[in-house]
DSSP file (Angstrom, degrees, kcal/mol; ACC not computed):
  #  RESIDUE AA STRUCTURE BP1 BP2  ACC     N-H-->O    O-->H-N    N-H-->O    O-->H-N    TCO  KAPPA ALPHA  PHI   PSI    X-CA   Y-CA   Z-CA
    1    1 A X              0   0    0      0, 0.0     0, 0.0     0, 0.0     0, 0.0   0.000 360.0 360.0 360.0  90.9  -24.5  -19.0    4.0
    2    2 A X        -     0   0    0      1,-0.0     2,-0.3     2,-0.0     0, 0.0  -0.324 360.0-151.3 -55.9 135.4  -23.8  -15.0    5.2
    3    3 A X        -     0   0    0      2,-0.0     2,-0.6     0, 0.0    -1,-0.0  -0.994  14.7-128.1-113.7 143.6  -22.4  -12.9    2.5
    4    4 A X        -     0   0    0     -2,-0.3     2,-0.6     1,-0.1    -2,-0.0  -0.621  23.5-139.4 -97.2 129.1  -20.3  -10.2    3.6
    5    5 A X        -     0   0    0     -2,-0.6     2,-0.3     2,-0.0    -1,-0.1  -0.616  19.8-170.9 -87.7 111.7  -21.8   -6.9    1.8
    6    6 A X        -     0   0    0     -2,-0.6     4,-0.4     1,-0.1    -2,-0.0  -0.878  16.6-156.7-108.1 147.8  -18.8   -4.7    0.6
    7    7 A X  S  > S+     0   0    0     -2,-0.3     4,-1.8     2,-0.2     3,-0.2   0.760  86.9  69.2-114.9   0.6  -20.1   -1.6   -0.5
    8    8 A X  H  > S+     0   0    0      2,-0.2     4,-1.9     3,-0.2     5,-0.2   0.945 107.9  45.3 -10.5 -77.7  -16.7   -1.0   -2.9
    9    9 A X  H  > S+     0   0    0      2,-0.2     4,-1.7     1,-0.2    -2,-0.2   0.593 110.2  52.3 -31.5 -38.3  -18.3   -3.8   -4.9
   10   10 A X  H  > S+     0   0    0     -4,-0.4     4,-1.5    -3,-0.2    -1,-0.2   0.869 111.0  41.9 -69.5 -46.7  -21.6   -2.5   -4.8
   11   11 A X  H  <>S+     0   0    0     -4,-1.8     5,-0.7     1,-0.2    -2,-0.2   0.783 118.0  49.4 -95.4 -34.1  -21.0    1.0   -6.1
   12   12 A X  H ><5S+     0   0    0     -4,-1.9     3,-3.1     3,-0.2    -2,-0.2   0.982 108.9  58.3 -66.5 -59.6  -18.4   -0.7   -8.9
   13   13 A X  H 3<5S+     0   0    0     -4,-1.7    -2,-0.2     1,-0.3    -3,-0.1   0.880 120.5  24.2 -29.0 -49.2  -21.4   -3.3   -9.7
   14   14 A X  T 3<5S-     0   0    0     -4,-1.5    -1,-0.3    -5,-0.1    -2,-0.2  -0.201 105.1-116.2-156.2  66.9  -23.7   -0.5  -10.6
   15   15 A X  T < 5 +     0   0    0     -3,-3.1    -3,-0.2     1,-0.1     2,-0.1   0.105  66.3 114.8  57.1  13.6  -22.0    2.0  -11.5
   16   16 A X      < -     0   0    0     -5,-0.7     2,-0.6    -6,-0.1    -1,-0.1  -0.365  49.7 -98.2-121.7-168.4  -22.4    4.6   -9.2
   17   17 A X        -     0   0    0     -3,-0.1     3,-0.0    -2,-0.1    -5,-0.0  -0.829  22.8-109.4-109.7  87.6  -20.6    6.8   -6.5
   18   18 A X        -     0   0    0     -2,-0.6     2,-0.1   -10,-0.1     3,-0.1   0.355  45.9-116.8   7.4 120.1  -20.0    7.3   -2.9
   19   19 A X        -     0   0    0      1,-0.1     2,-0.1     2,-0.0    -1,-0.0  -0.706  41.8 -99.4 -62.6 169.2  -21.8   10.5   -1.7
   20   20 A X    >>  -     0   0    0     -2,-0.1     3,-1.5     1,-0.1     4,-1.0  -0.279  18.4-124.0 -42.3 140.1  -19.5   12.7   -0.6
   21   21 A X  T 34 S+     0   0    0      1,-0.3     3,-0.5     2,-0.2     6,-0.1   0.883 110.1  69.0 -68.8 -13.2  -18.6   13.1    3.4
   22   22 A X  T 34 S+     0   0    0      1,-0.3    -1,-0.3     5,-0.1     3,-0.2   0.215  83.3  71.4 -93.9   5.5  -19.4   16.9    2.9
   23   23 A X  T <4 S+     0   0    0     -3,-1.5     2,-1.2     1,-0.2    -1,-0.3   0.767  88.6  67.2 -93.2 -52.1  -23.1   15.9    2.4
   24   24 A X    ><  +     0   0    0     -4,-1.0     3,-0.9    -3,-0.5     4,-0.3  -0.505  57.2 163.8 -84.6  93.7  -23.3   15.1    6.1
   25   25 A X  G >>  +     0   0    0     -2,-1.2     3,-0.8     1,-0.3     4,-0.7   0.894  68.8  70.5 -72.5 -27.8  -22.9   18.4    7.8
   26   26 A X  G >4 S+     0   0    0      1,-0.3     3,-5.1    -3,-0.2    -1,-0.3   0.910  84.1  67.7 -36.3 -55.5  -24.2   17.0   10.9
   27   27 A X  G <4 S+     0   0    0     -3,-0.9    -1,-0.3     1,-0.4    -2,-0.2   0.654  85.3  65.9 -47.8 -47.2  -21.4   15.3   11.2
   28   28 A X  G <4 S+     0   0    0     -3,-0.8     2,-0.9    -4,-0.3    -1,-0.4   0.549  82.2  98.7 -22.8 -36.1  -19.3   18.4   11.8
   29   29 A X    <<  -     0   0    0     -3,-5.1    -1,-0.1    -4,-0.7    28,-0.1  -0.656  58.2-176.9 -61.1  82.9  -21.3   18.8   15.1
   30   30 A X    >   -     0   0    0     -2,-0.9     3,-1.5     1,-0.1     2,-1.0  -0.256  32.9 -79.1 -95.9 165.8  -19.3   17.6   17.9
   31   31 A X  T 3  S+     0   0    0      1,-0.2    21,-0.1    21,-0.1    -1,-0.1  -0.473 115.6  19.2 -77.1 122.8  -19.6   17.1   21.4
   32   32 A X  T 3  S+     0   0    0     19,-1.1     2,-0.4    -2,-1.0    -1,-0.2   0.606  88.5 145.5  85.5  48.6  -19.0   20.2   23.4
   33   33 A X    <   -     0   0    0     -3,-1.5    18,-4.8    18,-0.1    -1,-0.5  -0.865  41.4-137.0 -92.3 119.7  -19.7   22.2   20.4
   34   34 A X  B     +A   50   0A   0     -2,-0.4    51,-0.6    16,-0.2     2,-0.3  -0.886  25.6 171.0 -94.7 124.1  -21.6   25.7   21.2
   35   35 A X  E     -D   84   0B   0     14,-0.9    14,-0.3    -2,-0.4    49,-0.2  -0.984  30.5-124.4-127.8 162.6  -24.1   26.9   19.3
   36   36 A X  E     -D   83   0B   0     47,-2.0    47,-2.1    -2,-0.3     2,-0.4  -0.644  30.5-164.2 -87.3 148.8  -26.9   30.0   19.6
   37   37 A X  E     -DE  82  47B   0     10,-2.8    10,-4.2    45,-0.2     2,-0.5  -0.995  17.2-124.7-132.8 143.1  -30.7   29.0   19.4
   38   38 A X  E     - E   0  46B   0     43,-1.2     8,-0.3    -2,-0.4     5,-0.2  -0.610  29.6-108.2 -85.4 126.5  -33.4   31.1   18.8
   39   39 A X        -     0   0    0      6,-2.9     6,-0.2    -2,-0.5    -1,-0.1  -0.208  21.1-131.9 -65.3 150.0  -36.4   31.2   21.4
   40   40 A X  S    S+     0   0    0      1,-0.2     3,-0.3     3,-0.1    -1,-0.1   0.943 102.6  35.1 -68.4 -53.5  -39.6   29.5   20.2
   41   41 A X  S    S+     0   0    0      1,-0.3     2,-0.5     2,-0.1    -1,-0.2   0.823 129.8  29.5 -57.4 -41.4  -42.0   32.5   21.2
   42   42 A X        -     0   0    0      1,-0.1    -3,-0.3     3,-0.1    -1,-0.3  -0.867  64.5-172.1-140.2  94.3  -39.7   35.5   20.4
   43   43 A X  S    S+     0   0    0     -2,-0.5    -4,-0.2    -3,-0.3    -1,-0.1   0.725  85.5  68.6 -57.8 -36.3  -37.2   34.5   17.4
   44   44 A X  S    S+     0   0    0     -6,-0.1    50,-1.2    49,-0.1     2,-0.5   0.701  93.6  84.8 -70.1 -22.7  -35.1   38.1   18.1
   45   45 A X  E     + f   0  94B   0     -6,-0.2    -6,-2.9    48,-0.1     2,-0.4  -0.751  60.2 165.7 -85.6 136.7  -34.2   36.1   21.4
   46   46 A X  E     -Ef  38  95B   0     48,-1.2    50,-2.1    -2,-0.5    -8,-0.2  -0.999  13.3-176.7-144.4 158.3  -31.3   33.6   21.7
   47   47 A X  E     -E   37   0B   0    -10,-4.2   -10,-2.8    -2,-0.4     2,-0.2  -0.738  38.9 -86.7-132.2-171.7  -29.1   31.7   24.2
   48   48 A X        -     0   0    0    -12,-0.2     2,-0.3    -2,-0.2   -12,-0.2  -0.440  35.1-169.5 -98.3 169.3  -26.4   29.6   24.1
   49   49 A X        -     0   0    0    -14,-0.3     2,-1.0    14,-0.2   -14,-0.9  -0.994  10.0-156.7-138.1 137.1  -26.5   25.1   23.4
   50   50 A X  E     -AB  34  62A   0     12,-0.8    12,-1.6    -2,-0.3     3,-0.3  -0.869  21.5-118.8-138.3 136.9  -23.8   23.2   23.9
   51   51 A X  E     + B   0  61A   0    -18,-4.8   -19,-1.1    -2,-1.0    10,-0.2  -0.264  39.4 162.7 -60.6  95.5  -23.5   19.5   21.9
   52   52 A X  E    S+     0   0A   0      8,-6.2     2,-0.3     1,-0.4    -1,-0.2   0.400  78.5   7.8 -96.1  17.3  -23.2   17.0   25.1
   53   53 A X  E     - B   0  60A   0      7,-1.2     7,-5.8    -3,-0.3     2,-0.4  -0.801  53.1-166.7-179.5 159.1  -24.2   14.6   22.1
   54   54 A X  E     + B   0  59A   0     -2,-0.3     5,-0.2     5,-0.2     2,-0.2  -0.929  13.5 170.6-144.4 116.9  -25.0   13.8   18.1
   55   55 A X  S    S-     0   0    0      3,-4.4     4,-0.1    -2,-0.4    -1,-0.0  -0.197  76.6 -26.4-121.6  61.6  -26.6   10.8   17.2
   56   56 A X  S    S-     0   0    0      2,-0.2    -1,-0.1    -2,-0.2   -30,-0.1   0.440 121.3 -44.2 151.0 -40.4  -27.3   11.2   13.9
   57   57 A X  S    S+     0   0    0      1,-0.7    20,-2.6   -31,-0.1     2,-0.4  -0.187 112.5 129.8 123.6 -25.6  -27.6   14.4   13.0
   58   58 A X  B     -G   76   0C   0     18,-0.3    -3,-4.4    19,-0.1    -1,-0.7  -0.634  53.2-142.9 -67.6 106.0  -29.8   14.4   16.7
   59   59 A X  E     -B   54   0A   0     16,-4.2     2,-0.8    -2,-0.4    -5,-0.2  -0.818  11.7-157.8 -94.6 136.4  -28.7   16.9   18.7
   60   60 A X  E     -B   53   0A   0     -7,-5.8    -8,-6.2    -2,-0.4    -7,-1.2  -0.795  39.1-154.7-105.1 125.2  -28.6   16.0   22.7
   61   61 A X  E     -BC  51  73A   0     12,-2.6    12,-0.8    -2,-0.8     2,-0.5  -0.717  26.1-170.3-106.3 101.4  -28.7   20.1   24.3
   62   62 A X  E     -B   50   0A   0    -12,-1.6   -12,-0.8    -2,-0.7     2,-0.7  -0.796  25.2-132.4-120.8 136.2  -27.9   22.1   26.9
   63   63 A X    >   -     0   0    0     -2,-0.5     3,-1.7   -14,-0.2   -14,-0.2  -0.480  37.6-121.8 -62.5  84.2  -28.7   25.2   27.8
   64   64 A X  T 3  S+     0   0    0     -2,-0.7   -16,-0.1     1,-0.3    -1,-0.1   0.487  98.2  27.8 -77.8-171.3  -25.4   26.8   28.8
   65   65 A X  T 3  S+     0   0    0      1,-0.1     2,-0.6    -3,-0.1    -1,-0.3   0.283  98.8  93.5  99.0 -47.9  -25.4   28.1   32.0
   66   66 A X    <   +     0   0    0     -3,-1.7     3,-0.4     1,-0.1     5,-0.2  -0.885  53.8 174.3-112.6  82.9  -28.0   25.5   33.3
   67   67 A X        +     0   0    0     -2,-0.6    -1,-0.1     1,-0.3    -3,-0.0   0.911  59.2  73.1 -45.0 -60.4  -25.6   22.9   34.6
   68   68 A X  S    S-     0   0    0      1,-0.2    -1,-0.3    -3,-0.1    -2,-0.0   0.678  95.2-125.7 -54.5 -20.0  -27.7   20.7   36.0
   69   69 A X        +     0   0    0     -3,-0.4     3,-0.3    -6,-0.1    -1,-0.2   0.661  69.3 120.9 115.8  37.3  -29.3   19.0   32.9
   70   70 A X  S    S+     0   0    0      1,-0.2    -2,-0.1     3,-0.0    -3,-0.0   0.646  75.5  46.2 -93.0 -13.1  -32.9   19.6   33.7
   71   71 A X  S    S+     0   0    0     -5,-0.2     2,-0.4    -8,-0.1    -1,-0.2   0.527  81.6 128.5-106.5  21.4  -33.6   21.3   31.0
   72   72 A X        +     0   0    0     -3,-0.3     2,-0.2   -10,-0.1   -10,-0.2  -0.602  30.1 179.4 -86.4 132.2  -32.0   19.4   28.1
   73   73 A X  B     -C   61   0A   0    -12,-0.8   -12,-2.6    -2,-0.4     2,-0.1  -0.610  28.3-102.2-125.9 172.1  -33.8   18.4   25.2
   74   74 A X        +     0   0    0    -14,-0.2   -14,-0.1    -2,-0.2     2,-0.1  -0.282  38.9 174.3 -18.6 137.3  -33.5   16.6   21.6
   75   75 A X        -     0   0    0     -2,-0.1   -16,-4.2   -18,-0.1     2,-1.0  -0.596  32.5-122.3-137.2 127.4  -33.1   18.6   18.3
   76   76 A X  B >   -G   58   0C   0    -18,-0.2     3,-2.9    -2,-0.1   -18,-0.3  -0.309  26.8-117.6 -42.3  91.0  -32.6   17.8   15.2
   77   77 A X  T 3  S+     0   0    0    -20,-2.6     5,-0.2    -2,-1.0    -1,-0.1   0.707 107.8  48.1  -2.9 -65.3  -29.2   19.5   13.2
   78   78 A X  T 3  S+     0   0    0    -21,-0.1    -1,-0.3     3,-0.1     2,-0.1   0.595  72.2 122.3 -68.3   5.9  -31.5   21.2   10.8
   79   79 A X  S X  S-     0   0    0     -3,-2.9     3,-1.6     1,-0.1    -4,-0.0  -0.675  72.0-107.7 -97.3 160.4  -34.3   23.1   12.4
   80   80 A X  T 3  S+     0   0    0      1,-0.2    -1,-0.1    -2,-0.1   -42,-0.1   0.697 110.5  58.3 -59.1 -54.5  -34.7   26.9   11.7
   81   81 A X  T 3  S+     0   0    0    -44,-0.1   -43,-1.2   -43,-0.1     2,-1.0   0.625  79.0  86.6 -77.9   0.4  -33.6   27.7   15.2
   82   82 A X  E <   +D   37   0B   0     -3,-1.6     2,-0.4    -5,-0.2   -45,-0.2  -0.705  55.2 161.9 -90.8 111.5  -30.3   26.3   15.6
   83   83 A X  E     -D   36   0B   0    -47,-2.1   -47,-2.0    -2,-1.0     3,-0.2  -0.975  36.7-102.4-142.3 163.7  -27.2   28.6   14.5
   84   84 A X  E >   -D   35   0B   0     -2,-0.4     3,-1.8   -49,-0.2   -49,-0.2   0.084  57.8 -73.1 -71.5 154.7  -23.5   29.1   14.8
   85   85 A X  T 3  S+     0   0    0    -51,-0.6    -1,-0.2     1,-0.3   -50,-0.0  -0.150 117.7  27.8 -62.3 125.3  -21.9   31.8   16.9
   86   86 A X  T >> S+     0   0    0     -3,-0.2     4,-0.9     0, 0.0     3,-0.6   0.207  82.5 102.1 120.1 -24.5  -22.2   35.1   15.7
   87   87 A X  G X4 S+     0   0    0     -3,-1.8     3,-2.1     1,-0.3     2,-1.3   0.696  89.4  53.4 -89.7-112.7  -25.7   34.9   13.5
   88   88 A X  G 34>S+     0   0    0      1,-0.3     5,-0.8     2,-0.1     3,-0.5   0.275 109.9  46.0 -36.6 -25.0  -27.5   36.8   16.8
   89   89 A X  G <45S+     0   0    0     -2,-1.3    -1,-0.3    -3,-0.6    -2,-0.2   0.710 112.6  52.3 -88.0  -2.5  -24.9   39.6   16.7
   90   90 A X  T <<5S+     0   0    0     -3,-2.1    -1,-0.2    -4,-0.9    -2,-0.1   0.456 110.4  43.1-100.1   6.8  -25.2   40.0   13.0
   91   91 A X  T   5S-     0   0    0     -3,-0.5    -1,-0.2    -4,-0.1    -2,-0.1   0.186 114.5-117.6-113.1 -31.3  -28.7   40.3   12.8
   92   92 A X  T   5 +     0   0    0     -4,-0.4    -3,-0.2    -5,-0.2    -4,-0.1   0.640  61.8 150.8  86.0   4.6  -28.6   42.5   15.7
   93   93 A X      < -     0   0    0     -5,-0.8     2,-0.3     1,-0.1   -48,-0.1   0.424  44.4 -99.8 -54.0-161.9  -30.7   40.3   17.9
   94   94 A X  E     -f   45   0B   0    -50,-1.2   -48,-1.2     2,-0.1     2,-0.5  -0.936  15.9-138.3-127.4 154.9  -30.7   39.8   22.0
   95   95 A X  E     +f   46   0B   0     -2,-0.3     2,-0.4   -50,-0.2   -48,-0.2  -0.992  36.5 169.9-114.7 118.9  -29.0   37.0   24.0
   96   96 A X        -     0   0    0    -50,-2.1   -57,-0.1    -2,-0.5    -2,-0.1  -0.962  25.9-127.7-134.4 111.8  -31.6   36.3   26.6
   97   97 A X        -     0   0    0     -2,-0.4   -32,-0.1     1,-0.1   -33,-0.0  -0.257  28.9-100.4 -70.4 166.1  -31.5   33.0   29.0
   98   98 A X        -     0   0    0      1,-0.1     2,-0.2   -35,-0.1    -1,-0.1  -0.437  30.7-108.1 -91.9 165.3  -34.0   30.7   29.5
   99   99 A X        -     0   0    0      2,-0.0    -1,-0.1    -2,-0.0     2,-0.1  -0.689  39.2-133.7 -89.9 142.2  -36.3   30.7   32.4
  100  100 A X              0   0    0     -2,-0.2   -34,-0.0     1,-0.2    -3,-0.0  -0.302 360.0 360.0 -68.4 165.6  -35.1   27.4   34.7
  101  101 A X              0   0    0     -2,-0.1    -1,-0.2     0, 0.0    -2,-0.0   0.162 360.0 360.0-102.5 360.0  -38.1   25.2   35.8
């Protein structure tokens, strides 16, 4: 015997609340979304990312510039390096590309 789990029901049962959708900013991150990332070695360097996917909050990355997709990796929404266009000119920082392999 399946019961169908409504979660209306749940949250009246006990008494609690929806989070809000504004809680997941990932979710804001779509695909073919640019953002700047800071190089691992030298943080006053950044290039450009562009979102070919978000699975999660899991960003899938590419480096723009570097079509062919050998260098695209996995990151997470939140880590320290990832930020919106503009944070490198407003710091004063460098836009530097990465070396292809």
């Amino acid at each position: 015997d399946e019961h169908e789990f409504i979660w209306e029901d749940y949250l009246q049962a006990t008494g609690t609340t929806a989070v809000p959708p504004t809680a997941f900013k990932h979710v804001s991150l779509q695909q073919g979304m640019t953002l700047e990332i800071q190089d691992l070695a030298q943080p006053n360097l950044l290039w450009l990312v562009k979102i070919i996917e978000n699975v999660g909050g899991r960003l899938y990355l590419r480096y723009v510039g570097v079509e062919s997709g050998t260098m695209d990796f996995w990151l997470f929404y939140l880590d320290v390096r990832l930020h919106p266009i503009g944070w490198c000119k407003e710091r004063n920082y460098t836009y530097k590309p990465p070396k292809c392999k």
